[in-house]
C-alpha positions in Angstrom: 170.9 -290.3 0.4 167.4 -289.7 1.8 164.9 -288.8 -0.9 162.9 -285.8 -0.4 159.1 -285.9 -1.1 157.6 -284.4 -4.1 155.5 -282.5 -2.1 157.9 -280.7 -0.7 159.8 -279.9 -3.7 156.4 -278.4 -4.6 156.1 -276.4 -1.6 159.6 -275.2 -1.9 159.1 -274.3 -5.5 156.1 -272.6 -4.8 157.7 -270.4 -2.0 160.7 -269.7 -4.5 157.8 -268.5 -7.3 155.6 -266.5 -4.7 158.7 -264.6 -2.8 160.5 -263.7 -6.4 156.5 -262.5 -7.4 156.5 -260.0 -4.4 160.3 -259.0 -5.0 159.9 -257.9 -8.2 156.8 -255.9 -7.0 158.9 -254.7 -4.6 161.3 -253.8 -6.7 159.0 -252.3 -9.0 157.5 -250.0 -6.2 160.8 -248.6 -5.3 161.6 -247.7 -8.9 158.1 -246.0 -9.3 159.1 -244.1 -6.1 162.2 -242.6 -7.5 160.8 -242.1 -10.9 158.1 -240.1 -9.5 160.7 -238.1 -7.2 162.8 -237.5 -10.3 160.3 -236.2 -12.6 158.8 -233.9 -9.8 162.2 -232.6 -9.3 162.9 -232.0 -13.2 160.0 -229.4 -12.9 160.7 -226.0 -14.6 158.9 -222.9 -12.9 158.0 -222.2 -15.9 158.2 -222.5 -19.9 161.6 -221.2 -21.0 162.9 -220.3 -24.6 164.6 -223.2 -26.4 167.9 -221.4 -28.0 168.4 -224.3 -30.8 171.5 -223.8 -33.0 169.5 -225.6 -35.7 167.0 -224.1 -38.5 165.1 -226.4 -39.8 162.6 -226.2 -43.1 159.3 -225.8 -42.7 156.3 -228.5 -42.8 154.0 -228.9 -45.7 151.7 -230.9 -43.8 150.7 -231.7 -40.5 152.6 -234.5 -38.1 151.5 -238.2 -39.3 153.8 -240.5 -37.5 156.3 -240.2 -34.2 158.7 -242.6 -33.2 161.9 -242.8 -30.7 164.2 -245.1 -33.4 166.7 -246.2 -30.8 163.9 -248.1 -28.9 162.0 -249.3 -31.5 158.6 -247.0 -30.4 155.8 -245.6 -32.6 152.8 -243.9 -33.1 150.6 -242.9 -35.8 149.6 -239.8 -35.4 145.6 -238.8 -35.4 144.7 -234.6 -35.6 142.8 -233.7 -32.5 140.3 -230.8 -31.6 138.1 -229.4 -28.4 135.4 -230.9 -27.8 132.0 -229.8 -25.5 131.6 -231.3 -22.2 128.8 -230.5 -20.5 128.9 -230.7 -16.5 125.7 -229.5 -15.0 124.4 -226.5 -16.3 127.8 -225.6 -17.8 129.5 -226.1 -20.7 133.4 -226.3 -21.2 135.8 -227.3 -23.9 138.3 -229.6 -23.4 141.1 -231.2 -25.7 139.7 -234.6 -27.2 142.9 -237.7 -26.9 143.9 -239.9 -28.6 146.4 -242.8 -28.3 148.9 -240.5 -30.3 146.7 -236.9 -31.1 148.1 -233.6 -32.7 146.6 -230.7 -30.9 145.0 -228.6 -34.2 145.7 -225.6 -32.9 149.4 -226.1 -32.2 152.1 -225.6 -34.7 153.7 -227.5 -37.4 157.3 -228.2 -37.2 159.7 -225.6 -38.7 157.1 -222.7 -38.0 158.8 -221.5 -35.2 156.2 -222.5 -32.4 155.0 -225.3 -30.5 154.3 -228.8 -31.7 151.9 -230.6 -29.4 151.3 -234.2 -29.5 149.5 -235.9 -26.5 148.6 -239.9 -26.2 146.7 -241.9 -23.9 148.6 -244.4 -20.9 148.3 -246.8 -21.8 146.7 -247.0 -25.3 143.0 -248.0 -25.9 144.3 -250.4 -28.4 146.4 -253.0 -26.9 148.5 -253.9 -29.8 149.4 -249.9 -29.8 150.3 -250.0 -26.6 153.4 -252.5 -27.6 154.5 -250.2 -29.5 153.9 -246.8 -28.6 156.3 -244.0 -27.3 154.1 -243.0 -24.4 154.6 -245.7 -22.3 158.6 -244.7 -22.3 157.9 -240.9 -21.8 158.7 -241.1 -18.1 161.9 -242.9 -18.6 163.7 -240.7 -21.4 166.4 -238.4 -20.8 168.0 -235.2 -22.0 169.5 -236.1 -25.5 167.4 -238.9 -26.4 166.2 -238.8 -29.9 162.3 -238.5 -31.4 161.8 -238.4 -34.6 158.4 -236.3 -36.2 157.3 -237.2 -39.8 155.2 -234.2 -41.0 154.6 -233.9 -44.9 156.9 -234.8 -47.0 159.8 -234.8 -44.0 160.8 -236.5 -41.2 162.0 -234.2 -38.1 164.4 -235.0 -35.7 164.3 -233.6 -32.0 166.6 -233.8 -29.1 164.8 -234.4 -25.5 165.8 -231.1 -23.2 163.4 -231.9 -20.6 161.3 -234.3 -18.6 159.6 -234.0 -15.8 155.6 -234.3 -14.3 153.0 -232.4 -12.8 150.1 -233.9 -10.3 147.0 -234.7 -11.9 145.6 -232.2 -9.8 147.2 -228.8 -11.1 146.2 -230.6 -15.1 144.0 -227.6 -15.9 146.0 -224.7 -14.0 147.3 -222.0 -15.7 150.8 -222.8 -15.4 150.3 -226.3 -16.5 148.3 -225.2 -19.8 151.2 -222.3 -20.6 153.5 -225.6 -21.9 151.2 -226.2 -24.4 150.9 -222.1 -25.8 151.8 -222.3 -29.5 153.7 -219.5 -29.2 156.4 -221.2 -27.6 160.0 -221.2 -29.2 160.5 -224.0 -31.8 160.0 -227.2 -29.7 158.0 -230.7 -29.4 155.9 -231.1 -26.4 154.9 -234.4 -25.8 152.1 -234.9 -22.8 150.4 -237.9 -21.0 149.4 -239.6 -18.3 151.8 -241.2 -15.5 151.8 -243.9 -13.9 149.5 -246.1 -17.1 146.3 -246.9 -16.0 145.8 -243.6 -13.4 146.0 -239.2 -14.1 148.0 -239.0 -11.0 150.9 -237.4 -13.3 150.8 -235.5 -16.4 154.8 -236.3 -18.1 155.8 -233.3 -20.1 158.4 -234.3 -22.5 160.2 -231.2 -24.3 162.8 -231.4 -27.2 164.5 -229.1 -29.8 164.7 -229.5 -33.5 168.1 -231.0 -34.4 167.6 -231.4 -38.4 164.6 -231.8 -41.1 165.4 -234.7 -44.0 162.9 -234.9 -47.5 161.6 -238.2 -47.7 162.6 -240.1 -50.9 159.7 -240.7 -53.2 
C-alpha cells in the first residue's frame, strides 16, 4: 500500500476543518434568516387583551429573579428607571437597561397590569450571559414556561407570543404601547435581536398560569 505523506493528511484535514467552519456558518445564516422571517411574521397589529382563566395573588414586593426552569436560564433581576440624555440642546428621557431590569413604573404581578422586564443581548457580564434568559427570547414558543419570583412568591407565566420589531420603529408609538402598564395581566419581556446589534427589538408576552408562597 502506498503511504501517503503527512503533509497531505495535513492539508486534507485542514480543508475538512475549514469547509465544516464555513458550513456551520452557513448554516447558522440560514437559521438567522428564518428566525428573523418568523418573528416579523408573529407581529400583532397591536396590543390585545390577555383573557387568562387564572387569578393569581397579588405581589408584596417587586420582581427579584426570572428564570425559564425547563432550560436551565436565569436572571436576577435589578429595578430600573428613566434617565436624562441630553442630545444637543435637548433633553429626553429614556429607559436605563440592564442585563435583567424591571421597568419601575410597570406593574407588579397579580395587580392586574403589565410586568415589564427588559435585559441587554448579550449581557455586559459574560458569566451572565451563560446563563441568562435573553439570549433564548427569540427561540421560545407559545406555551413555554417563565417563572417570576416577586416577594414572598414565585409566578408562573405561559409564553402567548413572540415576535420582533426593527430597531428602527424602537421608539414609535406603537412599539412603546406594549410596554403601557395598563395592559391586561401579562409579562412582557423585551431585548435586543440578533446579540451584539438593535436591529430587532424581541417582544416576549405571557399570561399568569399560577402564584406559589415560598417556604420559609
Amino acid at each position: 500500500m502506498k503511504r501517503v505523506p503527512f503533509f497531505v493528511i495535513l492539508q486534507t484535514l485542514g480543508a475538512a476543518i475549514f469547509a465544516g467552519g464555513a458550513g456551520m456558518r452557513v448554516y447558522a445564516q440560514i437559521v438567522q434568516a428564518q428566525t428573523e422571517s418568523r418573528l416579523l411574521a408573529a407581529r400583532p397589529a397591536s396590543p390585545e387583551m390577555l383573557t387568562s382563566a387564572h387569578t393569581v395573588s397579588p405581589a408584596d414586593g417587586a420582581p427579584t429573579h426570572i428564570s425559564i426552569p425547563s432550560l436551565g436560564l436565569w436572571n436576577d433581576i435589578d429595578a430600573v428607571d428613566m434617565q436624562p440624555q441630553v442630545q444637543g440642546e435637548t433633553l429626553n428621557l429614556d429607559w436605563a437597561v440592564a442585563d435583567a431590569g424591571w421597568y419601575i413604573q410597570s406593574g407588579w404581578p397579580g395587580w392586574s397590569g403589565n410586568v415589564v422586564i427588559a435585559g441587554h443581548s448579550p449581557s455586559r457580564n459574560p458569566a451572565t450571559w451563560t446563563h441568562s434568559i435573553f439570549r433564548q427570547l427569540a427561540y421560545l414558543a407559545p406555551g413555554d414556561l417563565i417563572e417570576v419570583t416577586a416577594g414572598s412568591r414565585v409566578y408562573t407565566y405561559a409564553v402567548s407570543r413572540v415576535f420582533a420589531i426593527a430597531g428602527t420603529e424602537g421608539d414609535s408609538p406603537a412599539a412603546i404601547a406594549w410596554l403601557d402598564r395598563s395592559l391586561s395581566e401579562r409579562l412582557t419581556l423585551v431585548t435586543c435581536w440578533p446579540p451584539h446589534t438593535a436591529a430587532y427589538r424581541v417582544i416576549v408576552v405571557a399570561e399568569p398560569l399560577r402564584s406559589l408562597k415560598i417556604k420559609e
